[in-house]
C-alpha positions as CSV (number, residue, x, y, z in Angstrom):
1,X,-5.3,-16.8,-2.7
2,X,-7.3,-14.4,-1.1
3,X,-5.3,-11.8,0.5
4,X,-7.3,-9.0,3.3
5,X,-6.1,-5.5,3.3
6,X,-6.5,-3.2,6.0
7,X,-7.5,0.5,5.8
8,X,-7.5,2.5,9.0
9,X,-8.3,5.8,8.3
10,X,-9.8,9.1,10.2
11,X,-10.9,12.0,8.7
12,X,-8.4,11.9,5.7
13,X,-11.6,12.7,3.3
14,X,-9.2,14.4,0.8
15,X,-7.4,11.2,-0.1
16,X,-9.4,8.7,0.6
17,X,-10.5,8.3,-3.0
18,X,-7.3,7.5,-3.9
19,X,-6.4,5.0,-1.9
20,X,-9.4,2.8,-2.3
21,X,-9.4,3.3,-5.5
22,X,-5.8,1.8,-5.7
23,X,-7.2,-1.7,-3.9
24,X,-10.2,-2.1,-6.3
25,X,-7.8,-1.4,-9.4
26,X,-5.6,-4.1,-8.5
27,X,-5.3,-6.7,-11.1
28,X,-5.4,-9.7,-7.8
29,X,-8.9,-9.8,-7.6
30,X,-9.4,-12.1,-4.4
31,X,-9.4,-9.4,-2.1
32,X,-11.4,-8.8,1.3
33,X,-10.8,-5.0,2.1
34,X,-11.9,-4.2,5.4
35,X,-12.0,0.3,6.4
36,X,-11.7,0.6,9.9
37,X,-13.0,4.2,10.4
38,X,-12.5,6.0,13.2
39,X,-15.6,7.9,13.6
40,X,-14.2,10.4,11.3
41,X,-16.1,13.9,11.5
42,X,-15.1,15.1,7.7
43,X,-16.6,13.1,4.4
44,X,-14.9,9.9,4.8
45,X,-17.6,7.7,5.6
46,X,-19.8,9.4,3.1
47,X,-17.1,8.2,0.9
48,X,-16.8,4.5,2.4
49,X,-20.4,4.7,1.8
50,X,-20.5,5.1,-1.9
51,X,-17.5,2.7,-2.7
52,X,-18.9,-0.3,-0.9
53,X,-22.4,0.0,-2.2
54,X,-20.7,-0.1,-5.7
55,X,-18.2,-3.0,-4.3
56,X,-20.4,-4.9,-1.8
57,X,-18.8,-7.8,-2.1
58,X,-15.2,-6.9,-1.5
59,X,-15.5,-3.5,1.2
60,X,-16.5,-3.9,4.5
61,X,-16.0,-1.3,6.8
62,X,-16.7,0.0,10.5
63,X,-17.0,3.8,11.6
64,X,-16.9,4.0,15.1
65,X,-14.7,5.3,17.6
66,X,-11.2,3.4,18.5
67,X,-8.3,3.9,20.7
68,X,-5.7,4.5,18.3
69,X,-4.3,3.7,14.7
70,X,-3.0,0.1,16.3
71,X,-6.7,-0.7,18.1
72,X,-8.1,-0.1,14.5
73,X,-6.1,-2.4,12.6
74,X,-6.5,-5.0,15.3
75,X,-9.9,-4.5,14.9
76,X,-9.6,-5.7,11.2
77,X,-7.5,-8.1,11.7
78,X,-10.1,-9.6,14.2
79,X,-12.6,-9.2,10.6
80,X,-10.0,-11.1,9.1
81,X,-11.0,-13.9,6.2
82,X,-8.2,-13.4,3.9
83,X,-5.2,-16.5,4.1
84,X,-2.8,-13.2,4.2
85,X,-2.8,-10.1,5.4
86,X,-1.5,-6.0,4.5
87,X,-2.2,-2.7,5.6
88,X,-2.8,0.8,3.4
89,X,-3.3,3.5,5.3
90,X,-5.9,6.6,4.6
91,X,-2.9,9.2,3.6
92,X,-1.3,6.1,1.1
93,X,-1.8,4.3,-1.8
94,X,-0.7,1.3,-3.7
95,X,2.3,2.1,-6.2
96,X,1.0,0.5,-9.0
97,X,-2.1,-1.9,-10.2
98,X,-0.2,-5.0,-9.7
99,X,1.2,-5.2,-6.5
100,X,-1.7,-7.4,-4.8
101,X,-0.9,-10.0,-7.9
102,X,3.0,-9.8,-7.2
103,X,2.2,-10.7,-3.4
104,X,0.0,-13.4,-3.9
105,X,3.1,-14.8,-6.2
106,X,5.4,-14.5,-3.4
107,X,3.5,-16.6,-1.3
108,X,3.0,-19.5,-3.2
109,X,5.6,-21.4,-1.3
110,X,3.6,-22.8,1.7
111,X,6.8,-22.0,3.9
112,X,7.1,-18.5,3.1
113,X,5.3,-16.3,6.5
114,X,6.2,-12.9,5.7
115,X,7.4,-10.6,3.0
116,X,8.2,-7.0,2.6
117,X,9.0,-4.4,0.0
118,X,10.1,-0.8,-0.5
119,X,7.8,2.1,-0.3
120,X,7.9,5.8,-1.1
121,X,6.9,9.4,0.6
122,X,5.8,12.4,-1.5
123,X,5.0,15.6,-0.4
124,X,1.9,17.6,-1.4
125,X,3.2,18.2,-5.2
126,X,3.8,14.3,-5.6
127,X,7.3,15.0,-5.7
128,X,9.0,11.9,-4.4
129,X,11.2,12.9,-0.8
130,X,11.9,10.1,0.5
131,X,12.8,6.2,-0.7
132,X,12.8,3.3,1.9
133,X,14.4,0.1,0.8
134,X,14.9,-2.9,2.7
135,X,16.5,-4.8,0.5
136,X,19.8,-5.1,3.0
137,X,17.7,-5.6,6.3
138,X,18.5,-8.6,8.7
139,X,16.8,-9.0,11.6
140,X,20.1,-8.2,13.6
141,X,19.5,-5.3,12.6
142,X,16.5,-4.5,14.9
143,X,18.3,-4.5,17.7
144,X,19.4,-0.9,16.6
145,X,16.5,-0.3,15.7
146,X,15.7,-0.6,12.2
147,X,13.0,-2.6,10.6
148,X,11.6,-2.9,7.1
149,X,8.7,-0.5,6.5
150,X,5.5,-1.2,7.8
151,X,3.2,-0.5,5.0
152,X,4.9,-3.1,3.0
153,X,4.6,-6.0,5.7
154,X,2.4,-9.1,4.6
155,X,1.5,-11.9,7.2
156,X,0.3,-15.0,6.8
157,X,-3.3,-14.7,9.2
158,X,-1.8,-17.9,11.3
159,X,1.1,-15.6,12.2
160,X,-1.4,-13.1,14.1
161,X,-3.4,-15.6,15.2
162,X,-0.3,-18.0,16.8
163,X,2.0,-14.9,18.3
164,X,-0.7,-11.9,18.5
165,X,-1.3,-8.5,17.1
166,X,-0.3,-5.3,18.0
167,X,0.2,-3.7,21.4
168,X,-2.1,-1.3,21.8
169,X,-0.3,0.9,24.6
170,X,2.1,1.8,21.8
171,X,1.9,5.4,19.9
172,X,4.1,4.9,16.9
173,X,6.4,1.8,17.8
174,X,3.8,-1.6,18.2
175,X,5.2,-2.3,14.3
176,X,8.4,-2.3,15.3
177,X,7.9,-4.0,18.3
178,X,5.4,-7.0,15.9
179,X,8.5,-7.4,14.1
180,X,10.8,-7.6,17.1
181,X,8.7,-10.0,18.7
182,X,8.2,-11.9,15.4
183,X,11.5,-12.3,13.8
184,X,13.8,-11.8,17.1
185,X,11.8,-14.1,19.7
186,X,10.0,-16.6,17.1
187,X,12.0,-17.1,14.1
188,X,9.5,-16.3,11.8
189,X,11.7,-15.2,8.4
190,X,11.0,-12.7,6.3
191,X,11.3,-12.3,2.3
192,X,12.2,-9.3,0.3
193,X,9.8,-8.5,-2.5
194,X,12.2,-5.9,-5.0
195,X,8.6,-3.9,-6.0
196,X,8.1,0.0,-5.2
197,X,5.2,-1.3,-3.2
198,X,3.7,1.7,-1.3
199,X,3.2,5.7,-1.7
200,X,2.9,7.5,1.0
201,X,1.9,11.1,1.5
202,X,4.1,12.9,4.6
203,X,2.3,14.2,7.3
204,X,1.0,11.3,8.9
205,X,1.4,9.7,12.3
206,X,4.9,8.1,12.3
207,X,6.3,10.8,9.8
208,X,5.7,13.8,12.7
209,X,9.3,15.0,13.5
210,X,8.4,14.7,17.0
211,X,7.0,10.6,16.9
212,X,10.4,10.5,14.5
213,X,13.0,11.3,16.6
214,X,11.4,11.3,20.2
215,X,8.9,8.5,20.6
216,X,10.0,6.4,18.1
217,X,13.3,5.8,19.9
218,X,11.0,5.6,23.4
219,X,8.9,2.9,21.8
220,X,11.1,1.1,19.9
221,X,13.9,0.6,23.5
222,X,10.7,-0.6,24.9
223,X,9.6,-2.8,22.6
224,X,13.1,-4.5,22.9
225,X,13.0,-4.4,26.5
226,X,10.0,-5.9,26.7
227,X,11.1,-9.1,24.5
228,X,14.3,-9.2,26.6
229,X,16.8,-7.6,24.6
230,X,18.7,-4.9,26.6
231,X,21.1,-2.5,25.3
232,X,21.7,1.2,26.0
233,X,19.5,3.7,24.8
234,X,22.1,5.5,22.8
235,X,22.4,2.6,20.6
236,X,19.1,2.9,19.1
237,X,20.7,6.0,17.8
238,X,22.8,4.7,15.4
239,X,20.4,3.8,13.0
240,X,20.1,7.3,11.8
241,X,24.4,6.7,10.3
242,X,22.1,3.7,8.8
243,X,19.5,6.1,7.1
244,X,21.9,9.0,6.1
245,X,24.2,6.3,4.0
């Protein structure tokens, strides 16, 4: 089963090594890794560069300018061959060697679309600050707004190519509003995968306290709105009683 992952990355040179190295050490070796670069103005292409002439049959990448982290990944899901799709971002990396295997496992069962896992934030020292499990999630449970976490979400290529890709006009929020769109409007069911799946290094994009608290609640009332669901504002509020228990 040959299973794409996504990088989208822009000038995150100092970590970069880290995070490619943890897709070519995975023991699931059917993998089409595709780094969407966003004409980065540090080292990172210089070290795209030497990992895909050592790997030319699994990296391909693109270095050019795009319109935000949601046009990037589009852009490699456009590249697309794999039968399922993930996402590991420039700042993260995979938890441990076998996740890719543990994955492919999970979809065996033709009627199985999507699956998604835990995932982990560290600060600079490693130190673990922060645990997300989805474990308890139901889609109801967007309509507050909580969703599982991103970097854990695997698709089925189909999925994308049936009901779309992301909304580019989004900041932070066109996950949230793939999965509201997805699970809410389609029926498309999701599995839970009980595997640490992701690390992820604070500091990036969704993790700004402003995008947290400000935008995210902007984007994620319009992303309901636009798939028809219409509560008050306030409500999306409550999924920080959700976080803090």
């Amino acid at each position: 089963m040959k299973i794409t992952i996504i990088t989208a990355t822009k000038n995150n040179g100092e970590t970069l090594n880290e995070t490619i190295y943890s897709v070519i050490n995975q023991t699931h070796t059917d993998i089409d890794y595709i780094i969407i670069d966003g004409n980065s103005s540090d080292n990172s292409l210089d070290i795209i560069k030497q990992w895909q002439t050592k790997y030319p049959d699994k990296i391909r990448y693109i270095s050019e300018p795009d319109n935000g982290v949601y046009n990037a990944i589009n852009k490699g899901i456009n590249l697309a061959e794999g039968e399922i799709i993930g996402l590991l971002h420039g700042n993260d990396y995979f938890s441990s060697s076998n996740i890719l295997s543990q994955v492919a496992e999970k979809f065996k069962p033709s009627q199985i679309d999507m699956i998604y896992g835990n995932v982990n934030f560290v600060n600079k020292k490693g130190e673990c600050i922060r645990y997300y499990s989805p474990k308890d999630f139901t889609p109801e449970m967007l309509n507050i707004g909580i969703a599982p976490p991103h970097p854990s979400l695997y698709l089925r290529k189909h999925i994308y190519d049936k009901y779309g890709k992301y909304k580019e006009d989004y900041i932070v929020g066109a996950d949230f509003e793939l999965f509201v769109r997805l699970m809410l409007i389609h029926n498309i069911k999701g599995e839970y995968l009980p595997l640490n799946m992701v690390t992820m290094r604070s500091g990036g994009l969704s993790t700004q306290f402003r995008n947290r608290i400000y935008t995210n609640s902007k984007e994620k009332y319009k992303a309901l709105k636009e798939n028809g669901i219409k509560i008050p504002l306030i409500k999306l509020l409550t999924r920080y009683f959700y976080y803090f228990k």
